[in-house]
Backbone atoms as SQL, in Angstrom:
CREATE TABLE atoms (id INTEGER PRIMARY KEY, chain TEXT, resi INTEGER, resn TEXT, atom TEXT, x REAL, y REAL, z REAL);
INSERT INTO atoms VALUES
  (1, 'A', 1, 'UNK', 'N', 24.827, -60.361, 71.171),
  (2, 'A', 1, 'UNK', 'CA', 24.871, -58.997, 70.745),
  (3, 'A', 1, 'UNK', 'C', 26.306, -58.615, 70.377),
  (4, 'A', 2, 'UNK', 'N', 27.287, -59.110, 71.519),
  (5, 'A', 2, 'UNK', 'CA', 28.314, -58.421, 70.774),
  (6, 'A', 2, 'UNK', 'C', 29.006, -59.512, 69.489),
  (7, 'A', 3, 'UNK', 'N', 28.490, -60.328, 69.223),
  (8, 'A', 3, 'UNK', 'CA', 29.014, -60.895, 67.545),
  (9, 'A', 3, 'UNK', 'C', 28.461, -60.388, 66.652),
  (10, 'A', 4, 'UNK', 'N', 26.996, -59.525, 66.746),
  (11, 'A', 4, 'UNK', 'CA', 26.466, -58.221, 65.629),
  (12, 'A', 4, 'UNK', 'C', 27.233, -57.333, 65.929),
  (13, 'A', 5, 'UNK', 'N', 27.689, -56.250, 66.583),
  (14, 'A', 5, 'UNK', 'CA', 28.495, -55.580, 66.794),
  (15, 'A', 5, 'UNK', 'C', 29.571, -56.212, 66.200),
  (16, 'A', 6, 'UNK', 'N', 30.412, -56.748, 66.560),
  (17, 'A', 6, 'UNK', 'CA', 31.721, -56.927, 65.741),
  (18, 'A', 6, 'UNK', 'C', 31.778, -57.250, 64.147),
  (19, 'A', 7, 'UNK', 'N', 30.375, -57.853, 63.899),
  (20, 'A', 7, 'UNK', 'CA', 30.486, -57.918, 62.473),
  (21, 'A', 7, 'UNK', 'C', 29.547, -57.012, 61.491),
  (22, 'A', 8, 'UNK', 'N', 29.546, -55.793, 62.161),
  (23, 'A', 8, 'UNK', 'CA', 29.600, -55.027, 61.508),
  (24, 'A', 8, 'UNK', 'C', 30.269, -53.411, 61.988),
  (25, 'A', 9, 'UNK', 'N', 30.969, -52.854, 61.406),
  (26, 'A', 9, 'UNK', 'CA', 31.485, -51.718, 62.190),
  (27, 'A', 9, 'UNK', 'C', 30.731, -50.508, 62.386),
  (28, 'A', 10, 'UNK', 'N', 29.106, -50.339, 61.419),
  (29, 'A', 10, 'UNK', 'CA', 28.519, -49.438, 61.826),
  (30, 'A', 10, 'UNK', 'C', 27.910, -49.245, 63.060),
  (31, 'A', 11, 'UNK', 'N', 27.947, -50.224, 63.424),
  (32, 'A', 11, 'UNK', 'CA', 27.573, -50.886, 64.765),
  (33, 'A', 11, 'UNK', 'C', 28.080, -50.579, 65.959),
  (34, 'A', 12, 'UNK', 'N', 29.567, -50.217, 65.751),
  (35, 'A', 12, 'UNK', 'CA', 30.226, -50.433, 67.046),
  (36, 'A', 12, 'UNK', 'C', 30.580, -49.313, 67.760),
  (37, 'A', 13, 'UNK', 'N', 29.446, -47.804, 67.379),
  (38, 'A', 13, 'UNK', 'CA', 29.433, -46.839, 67.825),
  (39, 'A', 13, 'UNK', 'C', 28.365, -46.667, 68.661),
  (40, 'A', 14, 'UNK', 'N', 27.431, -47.476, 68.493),
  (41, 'A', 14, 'UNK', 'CA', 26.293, -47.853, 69.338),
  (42, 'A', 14, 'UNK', 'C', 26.654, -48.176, 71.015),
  (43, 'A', 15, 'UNK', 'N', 26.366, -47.350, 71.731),
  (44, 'A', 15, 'UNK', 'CA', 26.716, -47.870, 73.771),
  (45, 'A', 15, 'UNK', 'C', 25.248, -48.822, 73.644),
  (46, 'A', 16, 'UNK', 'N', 25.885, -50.110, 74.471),
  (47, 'A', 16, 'UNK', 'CA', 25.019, -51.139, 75.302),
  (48, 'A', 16, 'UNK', 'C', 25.213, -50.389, 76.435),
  (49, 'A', 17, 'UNK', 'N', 23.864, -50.395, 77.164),
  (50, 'A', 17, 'UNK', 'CA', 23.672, -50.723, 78.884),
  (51, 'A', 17, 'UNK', 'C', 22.893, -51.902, 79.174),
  (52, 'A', 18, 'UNK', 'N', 23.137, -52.903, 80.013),
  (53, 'A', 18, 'UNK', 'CA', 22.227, -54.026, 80.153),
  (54, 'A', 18, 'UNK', 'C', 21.807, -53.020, 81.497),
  (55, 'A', 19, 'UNK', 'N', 20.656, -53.736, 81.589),
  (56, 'A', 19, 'UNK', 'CA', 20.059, -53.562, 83.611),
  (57, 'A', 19, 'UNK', 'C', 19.798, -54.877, 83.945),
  (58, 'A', 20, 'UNK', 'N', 19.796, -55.048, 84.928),
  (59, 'A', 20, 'UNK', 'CA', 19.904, -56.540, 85.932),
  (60, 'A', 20, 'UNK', 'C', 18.074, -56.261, 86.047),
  (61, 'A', 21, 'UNK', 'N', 17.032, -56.925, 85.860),
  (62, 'A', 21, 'UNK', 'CA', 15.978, -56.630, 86.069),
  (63, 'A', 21, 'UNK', 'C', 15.781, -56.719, 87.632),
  (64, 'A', 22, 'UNK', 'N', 16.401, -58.350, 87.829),
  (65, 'A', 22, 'UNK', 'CA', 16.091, -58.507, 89.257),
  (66, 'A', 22, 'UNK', 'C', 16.642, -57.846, 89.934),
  (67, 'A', 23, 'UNK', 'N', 17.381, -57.101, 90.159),
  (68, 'A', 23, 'UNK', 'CA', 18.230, -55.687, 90.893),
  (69, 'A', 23, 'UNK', 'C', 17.616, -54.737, 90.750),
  (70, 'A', 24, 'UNK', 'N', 16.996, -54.017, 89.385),
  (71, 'A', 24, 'UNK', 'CA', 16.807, -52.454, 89.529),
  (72, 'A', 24, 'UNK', 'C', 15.273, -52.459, 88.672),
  (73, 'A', 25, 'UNK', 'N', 14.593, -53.586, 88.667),
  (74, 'A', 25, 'UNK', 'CA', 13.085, -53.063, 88.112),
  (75, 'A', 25, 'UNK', 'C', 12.434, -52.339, 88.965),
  (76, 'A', 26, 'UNK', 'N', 12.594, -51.922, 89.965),
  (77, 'A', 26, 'UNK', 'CA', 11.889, -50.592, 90.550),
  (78, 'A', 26, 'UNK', 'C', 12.393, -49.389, 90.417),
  (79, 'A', 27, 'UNK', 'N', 13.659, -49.320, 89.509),
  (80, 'A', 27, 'UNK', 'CA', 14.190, -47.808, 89.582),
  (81, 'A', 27, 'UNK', 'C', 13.422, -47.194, 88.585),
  (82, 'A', 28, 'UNK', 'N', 13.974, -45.786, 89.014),
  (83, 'A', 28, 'UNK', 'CA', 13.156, -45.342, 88.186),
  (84, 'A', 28, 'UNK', 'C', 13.332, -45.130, 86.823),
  (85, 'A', 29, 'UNK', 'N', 14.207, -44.879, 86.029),
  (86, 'A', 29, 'UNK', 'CA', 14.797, -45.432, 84.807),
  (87, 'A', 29, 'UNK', 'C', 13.708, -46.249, 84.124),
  (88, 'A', 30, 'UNK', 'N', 13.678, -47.553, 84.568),
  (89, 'A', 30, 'UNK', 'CA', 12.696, -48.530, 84.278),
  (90, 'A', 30, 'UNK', 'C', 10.978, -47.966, 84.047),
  (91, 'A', 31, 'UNK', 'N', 10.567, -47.235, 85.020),
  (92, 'A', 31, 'UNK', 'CA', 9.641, -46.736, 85.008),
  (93, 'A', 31, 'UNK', 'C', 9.405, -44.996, 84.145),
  (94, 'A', 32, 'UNK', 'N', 10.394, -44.582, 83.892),
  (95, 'A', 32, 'UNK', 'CA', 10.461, -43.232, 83.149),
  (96, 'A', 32, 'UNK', 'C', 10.209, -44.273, 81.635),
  (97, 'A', 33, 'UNK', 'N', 11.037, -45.259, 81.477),
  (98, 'A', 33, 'UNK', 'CA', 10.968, -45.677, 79.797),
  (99, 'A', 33, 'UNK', 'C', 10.081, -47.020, 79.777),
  (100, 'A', 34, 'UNK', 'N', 9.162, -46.893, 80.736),
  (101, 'A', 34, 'UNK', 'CA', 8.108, -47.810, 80.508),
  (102, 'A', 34, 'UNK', 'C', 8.220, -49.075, 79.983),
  (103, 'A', 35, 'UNK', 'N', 8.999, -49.486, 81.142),
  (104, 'A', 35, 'UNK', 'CA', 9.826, -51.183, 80.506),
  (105, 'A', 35, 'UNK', 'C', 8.834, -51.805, 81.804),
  (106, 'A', 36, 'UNK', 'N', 8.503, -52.898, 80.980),
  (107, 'A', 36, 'UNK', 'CA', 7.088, -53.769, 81.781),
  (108, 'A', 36, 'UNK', 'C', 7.711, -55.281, 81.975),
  (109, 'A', 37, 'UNK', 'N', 8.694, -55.138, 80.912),
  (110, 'A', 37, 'UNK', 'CA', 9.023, -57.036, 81.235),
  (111, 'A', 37, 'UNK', 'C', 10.620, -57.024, 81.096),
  (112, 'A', 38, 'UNK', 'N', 10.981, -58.002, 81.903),
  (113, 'A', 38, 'UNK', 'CA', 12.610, -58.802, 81.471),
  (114, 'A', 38, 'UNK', 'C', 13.129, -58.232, 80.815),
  (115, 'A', 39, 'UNK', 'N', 12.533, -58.946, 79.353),
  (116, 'A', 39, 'UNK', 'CA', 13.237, -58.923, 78.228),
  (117, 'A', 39, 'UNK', 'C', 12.809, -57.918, 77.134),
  (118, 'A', 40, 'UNK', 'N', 13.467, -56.811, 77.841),
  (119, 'A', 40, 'UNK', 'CA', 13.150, -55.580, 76.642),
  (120, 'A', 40, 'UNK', 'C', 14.348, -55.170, 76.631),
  (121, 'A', 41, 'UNK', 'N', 14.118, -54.451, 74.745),
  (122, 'A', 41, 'UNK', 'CA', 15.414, -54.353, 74.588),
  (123, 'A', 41, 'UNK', 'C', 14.956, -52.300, 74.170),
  (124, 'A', 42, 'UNK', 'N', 15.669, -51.727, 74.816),
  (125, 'A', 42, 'UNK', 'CA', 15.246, -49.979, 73.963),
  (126, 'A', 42, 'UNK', 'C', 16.785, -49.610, 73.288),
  (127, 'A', 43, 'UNK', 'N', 16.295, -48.957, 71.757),
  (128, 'A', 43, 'UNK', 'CA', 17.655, -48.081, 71.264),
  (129, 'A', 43, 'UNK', 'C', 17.423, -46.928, 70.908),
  (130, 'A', 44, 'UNK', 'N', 18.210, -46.639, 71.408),
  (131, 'A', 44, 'UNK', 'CA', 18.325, -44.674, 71.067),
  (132, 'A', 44, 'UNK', 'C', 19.292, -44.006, 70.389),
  (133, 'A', 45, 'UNK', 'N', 19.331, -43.257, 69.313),
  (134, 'A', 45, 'UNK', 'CA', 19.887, -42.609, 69.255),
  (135, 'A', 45, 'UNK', 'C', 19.565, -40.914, 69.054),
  (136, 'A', 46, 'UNK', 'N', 20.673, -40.169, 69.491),
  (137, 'A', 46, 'UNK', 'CA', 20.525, -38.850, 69.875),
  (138, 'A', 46, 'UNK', 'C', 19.854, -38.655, 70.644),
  (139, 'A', 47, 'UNK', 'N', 19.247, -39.522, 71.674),
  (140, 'A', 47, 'UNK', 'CA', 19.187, -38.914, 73.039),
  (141, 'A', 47, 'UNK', 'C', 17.382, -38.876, 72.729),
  (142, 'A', 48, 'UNK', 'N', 16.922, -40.055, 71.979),
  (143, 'A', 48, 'UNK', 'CA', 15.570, -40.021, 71.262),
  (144, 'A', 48, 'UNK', 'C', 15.135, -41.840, 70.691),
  (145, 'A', 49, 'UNK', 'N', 14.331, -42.143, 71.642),
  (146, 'A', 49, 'UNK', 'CA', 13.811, -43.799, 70.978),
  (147, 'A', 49, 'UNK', 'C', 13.893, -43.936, 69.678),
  (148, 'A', 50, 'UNK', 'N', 14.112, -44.726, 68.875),
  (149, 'A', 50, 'UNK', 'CA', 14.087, -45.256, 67.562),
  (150, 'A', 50, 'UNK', 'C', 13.429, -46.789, 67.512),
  (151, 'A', 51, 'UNK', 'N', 13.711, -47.580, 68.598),
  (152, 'A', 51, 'UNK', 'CA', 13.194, -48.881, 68.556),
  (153, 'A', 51, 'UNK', 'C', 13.021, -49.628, 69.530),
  (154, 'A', 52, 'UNK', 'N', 12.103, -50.580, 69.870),
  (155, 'A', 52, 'UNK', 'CA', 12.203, -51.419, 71.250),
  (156, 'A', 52, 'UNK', 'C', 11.526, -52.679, 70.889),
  (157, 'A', 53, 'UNK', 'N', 12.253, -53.677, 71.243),
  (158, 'A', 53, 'UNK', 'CA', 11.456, -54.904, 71.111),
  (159, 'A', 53, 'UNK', 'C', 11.730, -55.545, 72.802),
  (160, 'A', 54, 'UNK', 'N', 10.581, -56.063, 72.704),
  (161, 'A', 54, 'UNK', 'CA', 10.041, -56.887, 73.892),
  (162, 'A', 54, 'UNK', 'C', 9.752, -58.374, 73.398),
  (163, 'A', 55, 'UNK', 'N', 10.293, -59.078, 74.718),
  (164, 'A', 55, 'UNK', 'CA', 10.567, -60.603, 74.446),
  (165, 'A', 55, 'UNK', 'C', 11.359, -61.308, 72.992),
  (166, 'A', 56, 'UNK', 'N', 11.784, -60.303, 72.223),
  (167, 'A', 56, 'UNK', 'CA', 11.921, -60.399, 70.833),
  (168, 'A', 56, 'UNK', 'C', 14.107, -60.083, 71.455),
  (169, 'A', 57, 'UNK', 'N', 14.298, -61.637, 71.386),
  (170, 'A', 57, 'UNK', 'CA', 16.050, -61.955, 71.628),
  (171, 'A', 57, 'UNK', 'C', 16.757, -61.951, 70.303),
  (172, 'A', 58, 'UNK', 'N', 16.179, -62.801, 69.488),
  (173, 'A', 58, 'UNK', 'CA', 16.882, -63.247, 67.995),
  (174, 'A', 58, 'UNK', 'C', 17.323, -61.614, 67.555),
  (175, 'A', 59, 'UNK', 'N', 18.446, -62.835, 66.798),
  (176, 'A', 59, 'UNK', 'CA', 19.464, -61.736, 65.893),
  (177, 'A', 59, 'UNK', 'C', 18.571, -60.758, 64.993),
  (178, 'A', 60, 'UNK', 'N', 18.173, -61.064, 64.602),
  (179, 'A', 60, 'UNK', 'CA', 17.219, -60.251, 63.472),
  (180, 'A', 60, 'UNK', 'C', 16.451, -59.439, 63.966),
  (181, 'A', 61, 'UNK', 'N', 16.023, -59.211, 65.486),
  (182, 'A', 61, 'UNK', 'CA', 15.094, -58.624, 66.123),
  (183, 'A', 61, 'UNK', 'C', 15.966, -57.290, 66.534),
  (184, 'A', 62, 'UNK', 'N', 17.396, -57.683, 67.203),
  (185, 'A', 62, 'UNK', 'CA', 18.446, -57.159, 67.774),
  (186, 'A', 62, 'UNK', 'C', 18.945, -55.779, 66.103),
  (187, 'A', 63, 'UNK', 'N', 19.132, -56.247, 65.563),
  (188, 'A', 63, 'UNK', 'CA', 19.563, -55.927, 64.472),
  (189, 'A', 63, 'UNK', 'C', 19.081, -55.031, 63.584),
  (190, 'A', 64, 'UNK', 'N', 17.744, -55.510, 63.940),
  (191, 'A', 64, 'UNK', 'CA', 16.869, -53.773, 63.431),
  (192, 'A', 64, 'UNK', 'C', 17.263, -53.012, 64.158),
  (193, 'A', 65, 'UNK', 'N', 17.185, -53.648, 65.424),
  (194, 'A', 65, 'UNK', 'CA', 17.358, -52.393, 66.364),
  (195, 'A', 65, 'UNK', 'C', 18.745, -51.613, 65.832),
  (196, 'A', 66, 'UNK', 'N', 19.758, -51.967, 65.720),
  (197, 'A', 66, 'UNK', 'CA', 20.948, -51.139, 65.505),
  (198, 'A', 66, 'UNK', 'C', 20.813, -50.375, 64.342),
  (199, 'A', 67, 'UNK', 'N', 20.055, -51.517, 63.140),
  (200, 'A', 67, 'UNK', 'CA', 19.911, -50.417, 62.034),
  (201, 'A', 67, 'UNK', 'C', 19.191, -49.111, 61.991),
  (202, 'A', 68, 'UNK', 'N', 18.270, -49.286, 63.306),
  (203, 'A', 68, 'UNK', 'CA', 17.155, -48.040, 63.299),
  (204, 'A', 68, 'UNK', 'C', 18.198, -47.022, 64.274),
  (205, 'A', 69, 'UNK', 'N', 19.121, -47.367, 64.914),
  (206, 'A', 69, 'UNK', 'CA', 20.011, -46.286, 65.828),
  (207, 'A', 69, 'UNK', 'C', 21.083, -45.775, 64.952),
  (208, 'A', 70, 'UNK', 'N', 21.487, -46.266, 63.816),
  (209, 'A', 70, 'UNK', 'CA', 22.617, -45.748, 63.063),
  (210, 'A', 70, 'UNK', 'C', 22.032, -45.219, 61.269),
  (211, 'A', 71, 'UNK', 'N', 20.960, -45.601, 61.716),
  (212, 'A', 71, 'UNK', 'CA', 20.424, -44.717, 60.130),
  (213, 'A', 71, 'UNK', 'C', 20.030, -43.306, 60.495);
């Protein structure tokens, strides 16, 4: 993630938070945004979902995601 971020600068206004699943899948966070597995990824912008992929790692998956938070 952060080599999309750096190569592109629209990008790099975007905040990452990772969560540790095995640490905090019972918080509630997790359960307010209805994250069911591992490997989910949610982006927001303005304080409003735009995109989420699940089990979906690859660059290209990642990458919508940013394009859908900065358009």
């Amino acid at each position: 993630m952060r080599a999309l971020i750096d190569s592109n600068s629209a990008y790099q206004v975007v905040t990452v938070m990772k969560v540790d699943w095995d640490k905090f899948s019972d918080a509630p966070i997790v359960g307010e945004l209805g994250v069911r597995n591992r490997a989910t990824l949610v982006m927001f912008s303005g304080g409003e979902e735009v995109g989420r992929a699940v089990w979906e790692t690859g660059a290209g998956a990642i990458e919508s995601l940013f394009k859908s938070a900065v358009s």
